[in-house]
Structure formats: C-alpha cells, structure tokens
One Martini backbone bead per residue (centre of mass of N, CA, C, O) as a GRO file, in nm:
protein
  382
    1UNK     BB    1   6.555   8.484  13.966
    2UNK     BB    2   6.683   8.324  13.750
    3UNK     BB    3   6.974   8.369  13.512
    4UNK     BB    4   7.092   8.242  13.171
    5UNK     BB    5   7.432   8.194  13.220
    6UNK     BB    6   7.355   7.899  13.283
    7UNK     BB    7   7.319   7.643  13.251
    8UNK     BB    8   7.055   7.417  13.324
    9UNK     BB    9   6.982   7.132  13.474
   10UNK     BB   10   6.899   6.950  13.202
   11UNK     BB   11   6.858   7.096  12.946
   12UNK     BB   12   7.117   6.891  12.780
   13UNK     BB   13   7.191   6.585  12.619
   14UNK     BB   14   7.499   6.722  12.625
   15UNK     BB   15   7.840   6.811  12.562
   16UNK     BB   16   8.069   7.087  12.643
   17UNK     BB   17   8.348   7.118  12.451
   18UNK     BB   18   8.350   7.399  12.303
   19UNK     BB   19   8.209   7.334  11.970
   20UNK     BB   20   7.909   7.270  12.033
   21UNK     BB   21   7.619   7.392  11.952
   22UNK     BB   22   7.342   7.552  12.087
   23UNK     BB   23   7.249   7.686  11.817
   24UNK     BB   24   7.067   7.604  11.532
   25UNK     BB   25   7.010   7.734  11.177
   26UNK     BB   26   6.727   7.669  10.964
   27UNK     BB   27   6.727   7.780  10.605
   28UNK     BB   28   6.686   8.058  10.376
   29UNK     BB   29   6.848   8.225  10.116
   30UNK     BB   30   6.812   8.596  10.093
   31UNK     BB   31   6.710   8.840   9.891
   32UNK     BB   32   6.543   9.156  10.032
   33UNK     BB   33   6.258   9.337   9.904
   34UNK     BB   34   6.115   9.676   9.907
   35UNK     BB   35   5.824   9.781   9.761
   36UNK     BB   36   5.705  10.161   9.696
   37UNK     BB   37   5.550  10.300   9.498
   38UNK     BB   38   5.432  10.525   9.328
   39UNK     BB   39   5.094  10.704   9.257
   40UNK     BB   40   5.014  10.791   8.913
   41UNK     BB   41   5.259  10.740   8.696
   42UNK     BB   42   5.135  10.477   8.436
   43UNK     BB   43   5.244  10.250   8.588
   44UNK     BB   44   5.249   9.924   8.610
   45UNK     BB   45   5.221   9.717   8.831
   46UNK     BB   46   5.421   9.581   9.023
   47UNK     BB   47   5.263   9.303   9.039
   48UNK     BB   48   5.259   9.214   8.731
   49UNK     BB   49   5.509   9.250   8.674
   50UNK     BB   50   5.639   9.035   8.851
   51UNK     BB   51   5.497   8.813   8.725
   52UNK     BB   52   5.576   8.792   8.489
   53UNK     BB   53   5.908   8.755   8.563
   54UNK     BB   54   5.845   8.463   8.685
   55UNK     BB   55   5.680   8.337   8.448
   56UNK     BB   56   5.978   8.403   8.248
   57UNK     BB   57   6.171   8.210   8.452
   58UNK     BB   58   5.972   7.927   8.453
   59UNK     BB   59   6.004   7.884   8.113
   60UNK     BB   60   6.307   8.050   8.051
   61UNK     BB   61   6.333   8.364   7.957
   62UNK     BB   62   6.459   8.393   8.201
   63UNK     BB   63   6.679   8.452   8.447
   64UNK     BB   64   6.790   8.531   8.799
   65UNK     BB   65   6.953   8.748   8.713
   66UNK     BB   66   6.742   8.934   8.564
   67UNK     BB   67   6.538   8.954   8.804
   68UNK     BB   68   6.723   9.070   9.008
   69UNK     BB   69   6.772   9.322   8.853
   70UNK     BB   70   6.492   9.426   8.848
   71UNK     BB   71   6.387   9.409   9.130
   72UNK     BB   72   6.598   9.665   9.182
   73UNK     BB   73   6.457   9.885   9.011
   74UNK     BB   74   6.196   9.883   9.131
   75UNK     BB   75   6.336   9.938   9.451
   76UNK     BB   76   6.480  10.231   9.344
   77UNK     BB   77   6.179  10.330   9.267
   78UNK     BB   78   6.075  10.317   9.592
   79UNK     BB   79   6.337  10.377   9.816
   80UNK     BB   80   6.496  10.097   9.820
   81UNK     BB   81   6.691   9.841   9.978
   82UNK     BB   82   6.850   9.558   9.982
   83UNK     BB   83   6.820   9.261  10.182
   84UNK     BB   84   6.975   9.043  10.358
   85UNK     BB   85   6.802   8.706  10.424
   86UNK     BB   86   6.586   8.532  10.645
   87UNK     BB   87   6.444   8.396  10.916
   88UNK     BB   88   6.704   8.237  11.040
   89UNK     BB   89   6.962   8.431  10.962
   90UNK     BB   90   6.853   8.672  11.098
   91UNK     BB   91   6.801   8.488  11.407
   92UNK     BB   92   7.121   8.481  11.430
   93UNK     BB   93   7.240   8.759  11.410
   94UNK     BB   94   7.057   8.857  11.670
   95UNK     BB   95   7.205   8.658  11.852
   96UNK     BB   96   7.483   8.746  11.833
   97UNK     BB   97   7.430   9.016  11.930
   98UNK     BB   98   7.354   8.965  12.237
   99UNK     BB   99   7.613   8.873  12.369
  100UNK     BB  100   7.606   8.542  12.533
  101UNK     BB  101   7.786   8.323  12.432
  102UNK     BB  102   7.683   8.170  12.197
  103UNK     BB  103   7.681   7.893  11.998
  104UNK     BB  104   7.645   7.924  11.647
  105UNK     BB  105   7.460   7.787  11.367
  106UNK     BB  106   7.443   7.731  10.996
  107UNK     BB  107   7.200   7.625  10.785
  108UNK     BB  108   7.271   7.650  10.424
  109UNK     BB  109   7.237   7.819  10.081
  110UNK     BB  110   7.480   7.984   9.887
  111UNK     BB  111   7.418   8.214   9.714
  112UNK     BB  112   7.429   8.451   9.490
  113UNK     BB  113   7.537   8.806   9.531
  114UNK     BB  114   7.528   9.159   9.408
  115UNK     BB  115   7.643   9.279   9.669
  116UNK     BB  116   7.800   9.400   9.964
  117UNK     BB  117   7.758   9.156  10.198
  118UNK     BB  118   7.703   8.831  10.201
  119UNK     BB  119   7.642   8.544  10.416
  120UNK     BB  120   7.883   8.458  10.501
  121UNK     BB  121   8.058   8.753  10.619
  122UNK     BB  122   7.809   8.797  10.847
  123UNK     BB  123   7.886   8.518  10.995
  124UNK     BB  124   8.201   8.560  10.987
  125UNK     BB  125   8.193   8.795  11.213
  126UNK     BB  126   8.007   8.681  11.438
  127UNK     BB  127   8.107   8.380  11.445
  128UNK     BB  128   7.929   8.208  11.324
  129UNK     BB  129   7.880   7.839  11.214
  130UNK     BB  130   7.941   7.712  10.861
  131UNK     BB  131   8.016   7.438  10.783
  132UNK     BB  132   7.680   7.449  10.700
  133UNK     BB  133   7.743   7.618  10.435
  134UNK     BB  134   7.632   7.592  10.118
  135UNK     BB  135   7.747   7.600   9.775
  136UNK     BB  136   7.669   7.674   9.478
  137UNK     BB  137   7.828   7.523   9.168
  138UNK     BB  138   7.662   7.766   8.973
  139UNK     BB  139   7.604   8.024   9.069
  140UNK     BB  140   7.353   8.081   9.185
  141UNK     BB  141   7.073   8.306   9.321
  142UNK     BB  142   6.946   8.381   9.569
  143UNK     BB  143   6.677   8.419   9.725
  144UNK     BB  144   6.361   8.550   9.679
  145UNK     BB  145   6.240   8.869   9.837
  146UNK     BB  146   5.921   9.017   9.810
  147UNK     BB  147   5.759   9.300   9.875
  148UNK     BB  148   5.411   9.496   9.788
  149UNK     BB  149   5.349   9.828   9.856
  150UNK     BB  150   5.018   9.876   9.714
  151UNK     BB  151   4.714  10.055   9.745
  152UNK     BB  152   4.719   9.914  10.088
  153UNK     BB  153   4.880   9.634   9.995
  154UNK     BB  154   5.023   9.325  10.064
  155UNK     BB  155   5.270   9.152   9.839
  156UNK     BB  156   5.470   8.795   9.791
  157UNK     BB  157   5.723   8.696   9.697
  158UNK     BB  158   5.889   8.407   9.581
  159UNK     BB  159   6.266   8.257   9.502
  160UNK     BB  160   6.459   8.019   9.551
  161UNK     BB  161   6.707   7.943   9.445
  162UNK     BB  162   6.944   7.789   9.544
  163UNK     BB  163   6.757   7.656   9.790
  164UNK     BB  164   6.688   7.379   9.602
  165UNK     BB  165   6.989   7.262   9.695
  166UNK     BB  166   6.999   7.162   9.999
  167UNK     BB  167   6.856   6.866   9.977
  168UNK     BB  168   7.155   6.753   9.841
  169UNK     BB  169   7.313   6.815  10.112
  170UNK     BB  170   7.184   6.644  10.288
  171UNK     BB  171   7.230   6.410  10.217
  172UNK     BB  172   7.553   6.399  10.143
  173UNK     BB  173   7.546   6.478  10.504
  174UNK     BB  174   7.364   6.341  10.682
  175UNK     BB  175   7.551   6.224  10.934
  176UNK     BB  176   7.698   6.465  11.014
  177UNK     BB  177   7.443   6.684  11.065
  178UNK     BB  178   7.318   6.499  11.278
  179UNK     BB  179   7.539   6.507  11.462
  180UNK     BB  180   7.538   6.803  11.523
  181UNK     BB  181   7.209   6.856  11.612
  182UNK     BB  182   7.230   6.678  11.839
  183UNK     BB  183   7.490   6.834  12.010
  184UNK     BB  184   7.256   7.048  12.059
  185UNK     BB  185   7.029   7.206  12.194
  186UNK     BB  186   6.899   7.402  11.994
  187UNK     BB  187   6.682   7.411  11.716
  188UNK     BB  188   6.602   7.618  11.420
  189UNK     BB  189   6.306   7.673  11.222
  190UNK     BB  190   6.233   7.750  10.895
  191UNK     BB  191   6.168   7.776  10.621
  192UNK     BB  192   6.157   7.682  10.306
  193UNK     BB  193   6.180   7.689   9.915
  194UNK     BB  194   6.245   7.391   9.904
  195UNK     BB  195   6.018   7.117   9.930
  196UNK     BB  196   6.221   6.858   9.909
  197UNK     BB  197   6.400   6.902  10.154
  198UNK     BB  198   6.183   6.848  10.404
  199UNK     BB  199   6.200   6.524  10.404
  200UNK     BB  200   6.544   6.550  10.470
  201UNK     BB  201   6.497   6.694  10.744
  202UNK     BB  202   6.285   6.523  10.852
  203UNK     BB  203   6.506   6.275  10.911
  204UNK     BB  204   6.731   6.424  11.088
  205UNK     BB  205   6.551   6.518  11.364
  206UNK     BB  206   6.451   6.242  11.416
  207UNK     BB  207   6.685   6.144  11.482
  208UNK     BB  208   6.888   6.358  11.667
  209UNK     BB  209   6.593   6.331  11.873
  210UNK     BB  210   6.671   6.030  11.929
  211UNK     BB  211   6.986   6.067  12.042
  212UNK     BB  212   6.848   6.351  12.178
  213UNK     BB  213   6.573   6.370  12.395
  214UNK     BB  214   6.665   6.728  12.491
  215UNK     BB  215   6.598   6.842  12.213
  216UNK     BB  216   6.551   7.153  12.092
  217UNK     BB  217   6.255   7.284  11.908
  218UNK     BB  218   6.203   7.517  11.654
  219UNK     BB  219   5.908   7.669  11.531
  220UNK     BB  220   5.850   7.903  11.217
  221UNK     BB  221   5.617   7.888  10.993
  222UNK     BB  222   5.523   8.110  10.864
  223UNK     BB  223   5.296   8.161  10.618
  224UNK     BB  224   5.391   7.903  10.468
  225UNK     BB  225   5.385   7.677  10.676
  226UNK     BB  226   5.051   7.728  10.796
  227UNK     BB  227   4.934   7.599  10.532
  228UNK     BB  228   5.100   7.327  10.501
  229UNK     BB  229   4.993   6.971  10.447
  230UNK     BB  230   5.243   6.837  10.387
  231UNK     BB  231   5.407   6.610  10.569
  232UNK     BB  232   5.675   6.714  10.645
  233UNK     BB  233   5.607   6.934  10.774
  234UNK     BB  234   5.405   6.851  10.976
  235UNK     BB  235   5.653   6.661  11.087
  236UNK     BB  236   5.818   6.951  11.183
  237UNK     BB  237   5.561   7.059  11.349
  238UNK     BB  238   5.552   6.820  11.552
  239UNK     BB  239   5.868   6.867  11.657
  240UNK     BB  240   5.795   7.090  11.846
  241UNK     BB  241   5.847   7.277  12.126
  242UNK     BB  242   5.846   7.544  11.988
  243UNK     BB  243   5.592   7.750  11.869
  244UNK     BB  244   5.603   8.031  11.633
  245UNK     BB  245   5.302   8.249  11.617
  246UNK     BB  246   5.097   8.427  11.477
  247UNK     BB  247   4.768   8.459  11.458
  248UNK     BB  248   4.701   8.400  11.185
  249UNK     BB  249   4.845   8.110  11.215
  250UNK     BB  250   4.714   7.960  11.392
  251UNK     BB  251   4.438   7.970  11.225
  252UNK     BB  252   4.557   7.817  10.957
  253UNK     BB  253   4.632   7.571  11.138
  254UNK     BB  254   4.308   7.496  11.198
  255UNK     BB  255   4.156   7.553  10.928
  256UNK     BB  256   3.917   7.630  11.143
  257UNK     BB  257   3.706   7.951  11.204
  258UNK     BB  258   3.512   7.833  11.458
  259UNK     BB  259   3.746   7.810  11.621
  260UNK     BB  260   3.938   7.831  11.909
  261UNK     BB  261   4.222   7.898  11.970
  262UNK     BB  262   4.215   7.702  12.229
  263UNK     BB  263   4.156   7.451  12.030
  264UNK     BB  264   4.388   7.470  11.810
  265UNK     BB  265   4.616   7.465  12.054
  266UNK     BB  266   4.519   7.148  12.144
  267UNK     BB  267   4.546   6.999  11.878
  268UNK     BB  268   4.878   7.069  11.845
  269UNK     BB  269   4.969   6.981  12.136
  270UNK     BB  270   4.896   6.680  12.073
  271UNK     BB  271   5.088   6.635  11.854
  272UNK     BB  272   5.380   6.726  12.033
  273UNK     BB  273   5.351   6.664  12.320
  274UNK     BB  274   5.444   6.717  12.634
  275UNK     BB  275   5.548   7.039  12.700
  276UNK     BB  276   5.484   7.181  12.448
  277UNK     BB  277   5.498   7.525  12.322
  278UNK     BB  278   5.281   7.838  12.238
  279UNK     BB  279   5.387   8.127  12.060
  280UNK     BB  280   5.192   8.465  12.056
  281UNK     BB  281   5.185   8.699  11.855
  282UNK     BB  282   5.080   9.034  11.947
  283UNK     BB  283   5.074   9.314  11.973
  284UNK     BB  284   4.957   9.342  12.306
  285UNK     BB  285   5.034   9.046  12.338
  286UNK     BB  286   5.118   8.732  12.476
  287UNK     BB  287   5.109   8.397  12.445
  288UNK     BB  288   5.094   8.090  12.593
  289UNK     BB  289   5.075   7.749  12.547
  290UNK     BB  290   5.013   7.449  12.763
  291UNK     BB  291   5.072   7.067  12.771
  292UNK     BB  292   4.939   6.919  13.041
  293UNK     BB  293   4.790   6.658  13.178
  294UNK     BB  294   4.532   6.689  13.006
  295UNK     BB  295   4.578   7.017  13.024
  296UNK     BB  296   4.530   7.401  12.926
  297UNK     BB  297   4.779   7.623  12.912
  298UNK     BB  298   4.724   7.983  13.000
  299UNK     BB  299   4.950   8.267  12.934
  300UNK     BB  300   4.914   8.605  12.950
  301UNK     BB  301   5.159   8.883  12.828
  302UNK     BB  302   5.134   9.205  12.872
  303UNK     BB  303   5.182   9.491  12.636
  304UNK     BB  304   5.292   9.738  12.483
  305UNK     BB  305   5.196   9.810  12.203
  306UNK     BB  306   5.275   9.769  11.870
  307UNK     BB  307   5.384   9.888  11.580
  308UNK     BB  308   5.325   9.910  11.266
  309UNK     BB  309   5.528   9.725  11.014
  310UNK     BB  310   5.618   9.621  10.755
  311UNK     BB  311   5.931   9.684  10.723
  312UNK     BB  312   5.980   9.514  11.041
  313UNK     BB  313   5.893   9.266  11.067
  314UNK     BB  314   6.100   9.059  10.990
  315UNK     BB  315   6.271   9.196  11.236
  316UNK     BB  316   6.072   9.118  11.448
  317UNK     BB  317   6.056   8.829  11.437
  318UNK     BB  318   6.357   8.770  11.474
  319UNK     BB  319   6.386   8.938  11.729
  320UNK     BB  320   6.186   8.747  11.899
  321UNK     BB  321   6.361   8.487  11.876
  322UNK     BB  322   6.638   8.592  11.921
  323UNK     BB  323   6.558   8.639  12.254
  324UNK     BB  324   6.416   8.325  12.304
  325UNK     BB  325   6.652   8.154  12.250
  326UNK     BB  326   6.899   8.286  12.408
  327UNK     BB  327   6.749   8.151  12.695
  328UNK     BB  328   6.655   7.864  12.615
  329UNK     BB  329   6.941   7.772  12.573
  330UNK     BB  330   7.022   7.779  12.885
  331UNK     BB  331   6.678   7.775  12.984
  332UNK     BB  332   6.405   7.601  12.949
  333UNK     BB  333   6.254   7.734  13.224
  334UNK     BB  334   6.264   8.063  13.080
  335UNK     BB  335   5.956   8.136  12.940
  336UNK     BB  336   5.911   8.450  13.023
  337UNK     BB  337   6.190   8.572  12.979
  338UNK     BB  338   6.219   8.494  12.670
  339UNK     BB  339   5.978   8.701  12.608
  340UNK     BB  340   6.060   8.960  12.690
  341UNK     BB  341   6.296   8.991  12.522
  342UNK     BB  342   6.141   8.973  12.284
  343UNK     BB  343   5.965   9.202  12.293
  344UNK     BB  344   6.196   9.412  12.319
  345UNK     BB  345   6.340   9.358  12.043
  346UNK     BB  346   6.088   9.382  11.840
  347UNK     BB  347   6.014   9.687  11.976
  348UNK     BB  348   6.306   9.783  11.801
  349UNK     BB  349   6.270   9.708  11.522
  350UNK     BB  350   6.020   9.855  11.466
  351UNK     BB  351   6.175  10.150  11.508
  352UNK     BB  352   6.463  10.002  11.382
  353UNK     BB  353   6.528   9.950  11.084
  354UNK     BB  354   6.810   9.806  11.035
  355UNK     BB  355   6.977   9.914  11.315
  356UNK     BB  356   6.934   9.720  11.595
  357UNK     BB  357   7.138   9.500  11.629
  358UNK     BB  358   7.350   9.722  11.761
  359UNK     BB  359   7.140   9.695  12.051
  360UNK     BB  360   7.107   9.439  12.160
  361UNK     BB  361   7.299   9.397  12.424
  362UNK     BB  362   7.162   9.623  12.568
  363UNK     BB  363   6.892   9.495  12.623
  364UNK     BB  364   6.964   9.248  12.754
  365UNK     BB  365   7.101   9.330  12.998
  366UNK     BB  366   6.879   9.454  13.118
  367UNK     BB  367   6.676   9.194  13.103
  368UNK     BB  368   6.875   9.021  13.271
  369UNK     BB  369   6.965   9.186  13.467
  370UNK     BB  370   6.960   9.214  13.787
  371UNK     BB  371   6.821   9.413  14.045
  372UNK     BB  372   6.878   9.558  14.271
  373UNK     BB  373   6.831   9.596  14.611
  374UNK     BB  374   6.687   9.806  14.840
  375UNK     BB  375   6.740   9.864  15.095
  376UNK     BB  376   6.513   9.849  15.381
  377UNK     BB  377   6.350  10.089  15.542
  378UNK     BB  378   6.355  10.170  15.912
  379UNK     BB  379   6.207  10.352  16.181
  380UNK     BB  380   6.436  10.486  16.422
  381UNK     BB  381   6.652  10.413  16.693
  382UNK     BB  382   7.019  10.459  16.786
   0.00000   0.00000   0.00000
C-alpha cells in the first residue's frame, strides 16, 4: 500500500509553490465550558440558570462579557475549566500535532477570550497560516458553547459572539479569500454560528470549486447543521466531497425515521455528484456510502469498540478529522488509510481528553509508516 508522504498524481489542480495551503480549516472560535453541577445542592438548574442569562444577552440587559463571566463561575463549581475551542479550530490544531508536513491555514473570527492563550498564540505556535484570521474591532468576546451534564440530560447552548462578524469579512475579502481556498488542496468546513457567514461562504466555495474543479471540500455538519434545512447550509453541505457524520446526524439530514441509513446516504450522495464519500462514525464501526455509476457502495470498518465520553466527543470528532484530512490531503485515493488514522486519534482523544494531541504525531507515524516484512523462513539443507 502506498503511504500519503508525497501528493498522489492529480491529486489537486494547484501548483505547490510552498506558500499556497494543503488544508484550510473553516469555522466559528468558542470558548467551550463544561459544566457538571453536584446534584441535591438547593440551587437552581443550570440549564434554566444559563437560559435565563441568554434570555438577558438577547433583550440587551447583560453583555457578553457579563455572560461569559457567569458561566465561568458555573463551570468553576462544577470543576471544569474553559477550554480554546471550534470545530474547525480544534481540527486544524490535532492536524498541525500530527506533524506531518502540511501547511494549514485557518479562516474565522477571533473574538476577545479572558485568560491566556489566544486563538491566536495557539495557531501561531503550531506554525498554521492565519491571514484569514480576522479580529473583531469592537473588542466582543468569541463565541460561546456550554456543555451542561446534568441529572443524566447532556444539554447545550451556543451564543455566536464576534462570529456574527464573518459575514462582513468575507464580503470584504472576497476576491483574495477566493483565491487562497481555490489555491490548497482540501477545505475543511464546520458550522458558523452566524447565520448570515453561510451564503458569503457558499458564494466563495462555488467560485473556489469552479476555478479548481479538484478542490476537496470536506464538510462536518455537527448537531447544528444536520438539521438545517435553509439554502446556504444544504448548498454547502451538497458540495462536500467528503460528509463526516455520526450516525445520529445522518438520521437527522434524512428528515424521515422510517427510511435506511443507506436510503438516507443515497438521497444525500445523489445530491453531491459522483466520487463523493460519507463517513458516519459510529462506536463500533465506521461506515463509508460511495456513489459509482449508478450504484451505493458500501464499506463497514470494524474497530474495536471507542468508549462513550460527553466530556471527551468534541475532541474525539475533531481528532477523527484530522486524521482522515491529514492523509487525503496528500493523497485523495487513500480513505480507508485515512479512517484508520481517524480512529486511531479519536480513541487516543477519548481516553485523554485536554492532552491528547501531544501524541498525535507518535500515533500518526505508528499508522502511516509501513512496518517492515520479515524475511519468509522456509527449511532446507545448506
């Protein structure tokens, strides 16, 4: 088997000056809380808790700095600490861990976070291209996701923060965005949490996809997207060459319960043209649906079971994409290598969340480098 250390031939109708990025990751940056309140205490729900202090964002009676303050304190009696996150963010970082030689860039908004490092510093640090990292010039704070495990319930609120501001800068960058994403290989796309970003967004990927008709778009619709049913989404979810899905997400992009996973994944790859992949993650397996000529292939990866972890999914998704991103960047013809990788790392994420990707590279060259053959011993006389 080939291994992905050098570009497969067509891989990517781009010219490799080494400037122009592999991968760009696209999405919304969060400060991401997990809160597990002690149960029996007297005090009110945290989830009624947060809806309220949302309620009161939205009316104008409280800002965002106010907001973000609260659920610190919330996340503070629950022993949990903020943590940098995105989906998009996190996927570019677990990709730069595994060191692996791509150049990464990263597009979106950094809003103002309250203790160190950055959005920034940490893309700075791992070397990813932030050109398109716009800062926001009111000084809001970046978006927020709470977590809230509670009496057996996982529920989750979002609160776009400087993210609402995308919009306004692709707009005003069209041209050159355009050109930077039509110039890599692969374009990773995660939700936004401003509504309006989507259809700035897909207006620049169709043009993109048109200047370079071998652009991989990969697309991770998480919960928010899975349900989204107005044009923006599904027209940039209908240009993914690769659709990364938990099976829960596939159901939901299906609309109707009684029809089959491979009905659901038929309808959806009809959508996205010939040669495109979908990848549902489930515990024990992973699935891939490809739509050839006319007929659905389907292909189960069987793995040993991955362990359930509220706590540990969000980098556990992350860490299965940038897996299977860091080996189709390099070569498009090697999805079953680059699921193994992605499993690999999501099961390294859940058993160790918050320290995972200081392993990445050490997991990735295990998976990727070929393991010597032992010489054929066969008996005889000398």
């Amino acid at each position: 088997m080939t291994r992905p250390d050098t570009p497969a031939p067509g891989a990517a109708a781009t010219t490799d000056d080494q400037t122009t990025p592999h991968l760009v990751a696209i999405g919304s940056l969060t400060t991401d809380y997990m809160i597990r309140p002690p149960g029996g205490d007297g005090t009110a729900s945290p989830t009624d808790q947060l809806t309220r202090l949302i309620t009161a964002v939205n009316a104008g009676r409280i800002d965002l700095a106010t907001l973000h303050t609260a659920v610190k304190d919330m996340a503070n009696r629950g022993t949990d600490h903020p943590k940098l996150g995105g989906a998009a963010f996190n996927t570019a970082i677990a990709a730069a861990c595994c060191r692996r030689g791509l150049r990464i860039g990263y597009v979106g908004v950094a809003g103002r976070t309250f203790a160190p490092p950055t959005h920034l510093q940490q893309l700075t640090a791992l070397g990813i291209d932030h050109q398109f990292l716009f800062t926001d010039p009111n000084r809001q704070p970046c978006g927020l996701r709470v977590t809230i495990d509670h009496d057996a319930t996982t529920t989750r609120f979002a609160v776009p923060g400087a993210n609402q501001y995308l919009g306004d800068h692709l707009t005003r960058h069209h041209e050159a965005l355009t050109a930077y994403l039509a110039a890599a290989r692969l374009v990773h796309i995660t939700p936004i949490l401003d509504t309006r970003s989507t259809q700035h967004l897909l207006a620049i990927l169709r043009t993109a996809r048109h200047r370079n008709p071998g652009l991989l778009i990969s697309v991770d619709p998480g919960p928010e997207w899975s349900t989204r049913t107005d044009r923006a989404v599904v027209g940039i979810r209908d240009l993914a060459s690769h659709l990364l899905l938990t099976r829960p997400q596939l159901r939901a992009l299906g609309g109707a319960t009684d029809a089959t996973d491979a009905t659901i994944a038929t309808r959806l790859l009809r959508r996205t043209g010939n040669g495109a992949a979908i990848i549902v993650r489930n515990p024990s397996s992973t699935r891939i649906y490809r739509h050839r000529d006319g007929s659905l292939l389907t292909e189960t990866r069987s793995q040993v079971r991955l362990p359930a972890s509220t706590a540990g999914e969000a980098g556990a998704g992350a860490a299965f994409a940038a897996g299977l991103l860091t080996v189709l960047a390099r070569d498009p013809t090697q999805l079953r290598l680059a699921v193994a990788l992605g499993v690999r790392l999501a099961r390294h994420a859940l058993h160790h969340p918050g320290t995972a990707p200081a392993h990445y590279a050490t997991l990735t060259n295990e998976v990727l480098t070929p393991t010597p053959r032992r010489p054929h011993l066969t008996s005889g006389h000398t």
